[in-house]
C-alpha positions as CSV (number, residue, x, y, z in Angstrom):
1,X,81.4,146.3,34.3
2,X,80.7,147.9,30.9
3,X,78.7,144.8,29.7
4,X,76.4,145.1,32.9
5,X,76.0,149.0,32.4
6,X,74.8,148.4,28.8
7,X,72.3,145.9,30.1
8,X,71.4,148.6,33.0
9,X,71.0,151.2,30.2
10,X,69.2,149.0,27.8
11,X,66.2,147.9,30.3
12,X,65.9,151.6,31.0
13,X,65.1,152.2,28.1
14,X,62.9,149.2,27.3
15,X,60.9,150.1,30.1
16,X,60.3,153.7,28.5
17,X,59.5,152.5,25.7
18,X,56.6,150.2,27.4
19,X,54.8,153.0,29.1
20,X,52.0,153.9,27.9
21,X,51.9,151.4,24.9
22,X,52.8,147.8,27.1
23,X,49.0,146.3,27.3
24,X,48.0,143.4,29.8
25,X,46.6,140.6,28.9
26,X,43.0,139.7,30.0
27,X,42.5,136.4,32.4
28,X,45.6,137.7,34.9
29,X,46.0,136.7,38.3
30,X,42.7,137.4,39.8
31,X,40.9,134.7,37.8
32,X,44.1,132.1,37.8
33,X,45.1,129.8,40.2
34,X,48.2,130.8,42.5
35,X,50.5,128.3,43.6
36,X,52.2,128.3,46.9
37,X,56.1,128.1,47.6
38,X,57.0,126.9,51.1
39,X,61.0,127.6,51.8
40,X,63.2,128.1,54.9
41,X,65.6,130.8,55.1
42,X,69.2,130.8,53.9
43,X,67.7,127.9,51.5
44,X,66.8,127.9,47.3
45,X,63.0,128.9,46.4
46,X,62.1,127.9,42.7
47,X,59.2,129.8,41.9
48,X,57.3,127.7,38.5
49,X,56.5,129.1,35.7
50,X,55.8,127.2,31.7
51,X,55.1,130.0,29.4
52,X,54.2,127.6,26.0
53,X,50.8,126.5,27.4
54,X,50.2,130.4,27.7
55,X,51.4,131.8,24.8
56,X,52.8,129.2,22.3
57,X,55.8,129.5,20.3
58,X,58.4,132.0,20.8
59,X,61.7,132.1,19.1
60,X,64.2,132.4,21.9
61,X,65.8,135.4,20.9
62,X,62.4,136.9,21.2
63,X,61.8,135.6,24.7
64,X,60.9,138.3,27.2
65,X,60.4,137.3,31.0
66,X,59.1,139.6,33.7
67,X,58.7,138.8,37.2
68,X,57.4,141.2,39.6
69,X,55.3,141.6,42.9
70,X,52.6,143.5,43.3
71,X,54.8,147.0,44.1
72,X,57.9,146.8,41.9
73,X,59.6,144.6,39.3
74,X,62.0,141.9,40.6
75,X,63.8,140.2,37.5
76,X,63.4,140.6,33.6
77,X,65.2,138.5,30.8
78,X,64.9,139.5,27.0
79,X,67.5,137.4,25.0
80,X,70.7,137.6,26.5
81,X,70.1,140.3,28.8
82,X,69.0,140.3,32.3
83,X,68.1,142.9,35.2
84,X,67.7,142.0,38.8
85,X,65.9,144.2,41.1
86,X,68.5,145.7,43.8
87,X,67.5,143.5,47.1
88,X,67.6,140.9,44.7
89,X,70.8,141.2,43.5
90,X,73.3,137.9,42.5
91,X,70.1,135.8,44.0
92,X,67.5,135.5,41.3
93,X,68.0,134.0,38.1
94,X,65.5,131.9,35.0
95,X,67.8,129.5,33.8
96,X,68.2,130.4,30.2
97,X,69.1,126.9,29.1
98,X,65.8,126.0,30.4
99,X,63.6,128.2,28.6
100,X,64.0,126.2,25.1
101,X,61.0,123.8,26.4
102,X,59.2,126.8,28.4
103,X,60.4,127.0,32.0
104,X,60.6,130.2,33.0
105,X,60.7,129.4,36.6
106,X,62.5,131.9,39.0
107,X,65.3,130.6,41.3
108,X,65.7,132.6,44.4
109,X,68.8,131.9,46.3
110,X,69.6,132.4,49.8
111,X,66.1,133.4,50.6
112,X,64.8,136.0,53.4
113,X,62.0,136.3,55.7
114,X,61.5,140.2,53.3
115,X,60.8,137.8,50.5
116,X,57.3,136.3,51.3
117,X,54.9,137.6,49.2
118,X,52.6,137.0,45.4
119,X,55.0,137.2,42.5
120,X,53.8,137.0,39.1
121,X,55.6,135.8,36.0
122,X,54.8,137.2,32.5
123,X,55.8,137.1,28.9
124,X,55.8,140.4,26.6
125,X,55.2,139.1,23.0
126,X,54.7,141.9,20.3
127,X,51.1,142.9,19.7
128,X,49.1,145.1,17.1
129,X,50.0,148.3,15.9
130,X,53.2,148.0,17.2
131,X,52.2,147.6,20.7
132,X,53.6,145.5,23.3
133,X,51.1,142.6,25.3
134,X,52.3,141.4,28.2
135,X,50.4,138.0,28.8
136,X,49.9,136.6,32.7
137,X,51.5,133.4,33.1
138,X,51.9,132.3,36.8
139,X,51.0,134.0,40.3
140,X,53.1,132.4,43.1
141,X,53.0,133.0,46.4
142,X,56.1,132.6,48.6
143,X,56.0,131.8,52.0
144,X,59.5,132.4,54.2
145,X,60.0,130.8,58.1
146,X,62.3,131.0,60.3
147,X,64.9,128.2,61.9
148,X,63.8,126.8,64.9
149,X,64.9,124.2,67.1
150,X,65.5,122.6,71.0
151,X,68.7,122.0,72.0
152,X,70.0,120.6,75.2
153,X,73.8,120.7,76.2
154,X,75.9,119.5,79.3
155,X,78.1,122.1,81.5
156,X,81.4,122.7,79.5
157,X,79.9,121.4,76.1
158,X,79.5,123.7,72.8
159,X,77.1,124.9,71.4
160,X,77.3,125.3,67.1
161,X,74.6,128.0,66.0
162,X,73.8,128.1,62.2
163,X,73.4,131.3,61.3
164,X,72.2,129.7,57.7
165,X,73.0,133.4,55.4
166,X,75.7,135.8,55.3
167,X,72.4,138.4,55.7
168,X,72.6,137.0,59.1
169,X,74.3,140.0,61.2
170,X,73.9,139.7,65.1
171,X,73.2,136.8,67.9
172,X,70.9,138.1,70.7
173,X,70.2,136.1,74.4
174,X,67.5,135.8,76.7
175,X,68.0,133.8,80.0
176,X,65.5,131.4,81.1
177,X,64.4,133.5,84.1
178,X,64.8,136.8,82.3
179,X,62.7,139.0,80.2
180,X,65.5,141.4,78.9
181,X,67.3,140.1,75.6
182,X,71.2,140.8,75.4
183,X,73.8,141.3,72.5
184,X,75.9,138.1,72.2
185,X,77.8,139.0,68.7
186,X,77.5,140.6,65.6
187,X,78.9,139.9,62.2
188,X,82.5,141.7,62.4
189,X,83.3,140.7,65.6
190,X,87.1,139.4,66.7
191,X,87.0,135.3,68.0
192,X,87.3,135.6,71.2
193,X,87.6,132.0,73.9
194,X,84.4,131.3,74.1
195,X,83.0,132.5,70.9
196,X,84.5,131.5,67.1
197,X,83.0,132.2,64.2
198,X,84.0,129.5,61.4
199,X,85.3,131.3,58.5
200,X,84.0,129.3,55.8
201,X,80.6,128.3,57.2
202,X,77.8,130.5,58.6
203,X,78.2,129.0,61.8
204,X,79.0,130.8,65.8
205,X,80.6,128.5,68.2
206,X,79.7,129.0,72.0
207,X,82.4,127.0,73.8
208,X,82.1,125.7,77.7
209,X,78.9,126.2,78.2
210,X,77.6,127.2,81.9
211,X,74.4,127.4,83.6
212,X,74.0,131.1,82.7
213,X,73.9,130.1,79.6
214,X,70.7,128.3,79.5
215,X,68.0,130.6,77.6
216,X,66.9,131.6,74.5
217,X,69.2,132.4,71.2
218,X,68.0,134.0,68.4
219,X,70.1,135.0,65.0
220,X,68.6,138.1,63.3
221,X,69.3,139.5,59.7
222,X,69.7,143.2,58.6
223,X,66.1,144.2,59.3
224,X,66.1,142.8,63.0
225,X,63.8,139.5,61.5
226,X,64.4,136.4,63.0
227,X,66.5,133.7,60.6
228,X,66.9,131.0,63.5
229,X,65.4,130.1,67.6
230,X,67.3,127.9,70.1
231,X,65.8,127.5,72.8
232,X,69.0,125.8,75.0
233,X,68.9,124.0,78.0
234,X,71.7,123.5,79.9
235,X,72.3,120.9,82.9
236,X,73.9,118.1,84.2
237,X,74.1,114.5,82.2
238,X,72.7,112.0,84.5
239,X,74.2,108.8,84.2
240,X,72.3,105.9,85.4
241,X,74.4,102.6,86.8
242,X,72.2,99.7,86.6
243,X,73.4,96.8,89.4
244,X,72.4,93.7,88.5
245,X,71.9,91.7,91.7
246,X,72.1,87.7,91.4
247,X,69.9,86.1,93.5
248,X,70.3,82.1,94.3
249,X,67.5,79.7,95.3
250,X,68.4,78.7,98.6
């Protein structure tokens, strides 16, 4: 605790001693090439970034990282000390051991549907007069769908949703011939006989599955965004018995 409120303190302070002397580089993101992320969510986005074909040789104890978006900052690293922005909290990190042969790529864990957007990596090297330059390396832009998926199921089967995140909070249903969508849990909820939520895995168990039951799921996080669809069918297995009939010659 007191080790992460130094490193709170000391990027406050950084960042007031930037303003008003922290000077961008020239050739930034308009006039570079952006690359583009694909990812799913509940899954790992690595977002690249080399810094040596940008700016060279850095000593690593000298190595200052920023990544932001276009509104706000989302992870810095100078040395050994790091700051995460808040909704980013325990999911981003630039692995340090990395950095030695320039990757300063970002890893974002457990990645949202909020996350899609342009993030831009950039190095802050020392400039003249004292002043600090902070030199455009890479502009990224992250793309975050949704789970979706048809699933069909026999009367008195289950039905195992992933609900891929813990950011996952609430299961909603719509009925095949309805347009109203209903509650069917939410994260807290008691097991009950039909439904069990597996307490190691993000996964909701619907057990003996009826008719009613055919429809529409969808899993939604915080913000009421969509993380998975099932679209369920549920009916009867036919089972075909082929006769084979032997015919002699007469």
């Amino acid at each position: 605790m007191e080790r992460d409120t130094k490193r709170h303190w000391f990027f406050i302070q950084l960042h007031c001693l930037l303003v008003g002397s922290l000077v961008d580089s020239s050739s930034l993101s308009s006039a570079a090439q952006t690359r583009s992320i694909v990812s799913r969510v509940g899954n790992q986005a690595v977002l690249p970034c080399s810094w040596k074909s940008r700016v060279g040789e850095v000593p690593r104890s000298d190595c200052h990282i920023q990544w932001k978006t276009p509104m706000d900052t989302v992870f810095e690293l100078r040395g050994d000390n790091t700051w995460e922005a808040e909704e980013f909290k325990g999911r981003v990190e630039v692995p340090e051991d990395r950095l030695g042969s320039g990757d300063c790529s970002l890893i974002i864990r457990d990645v949202q549907i909020r996350d899609t957007g342009r993030y831009e990596s950039f190095m802050v090297v020392d400039g003249v007069r004292s002043t600090k330059t902070r030199v455009f390396i890479q502009s990224v832009k992250l793309s975050v769908f949704d789970h979706k998926s048809l699933q069909s199921r026999g009367p008195g089967e289950d039905l195992v949703l992933d609900l891929y995140t813990p950011h996952s909070v609430r299961v909603v249903f719509q009925g095949r011939n309805s347009s109203e969508w209903s509650g069917v849990w939410m994260r807290g909820d008691r097991n009950s006989p039909r439904l069990h939520k597996d307490p190691l895995k993000e996964q909701l168990t619907i057990r003996n599955l009826k008719s009613s039951d055919d429809g529409t799921y969808k899993v939604l996080d915080e913000l009421g965004l969509a993380v998975s669809t099932v679209q369920l069918s549920v009916e009867e297995r036919v089972t075909l018995i082929v006769f084979r009939e032997n015919i002699g010659s007469v």
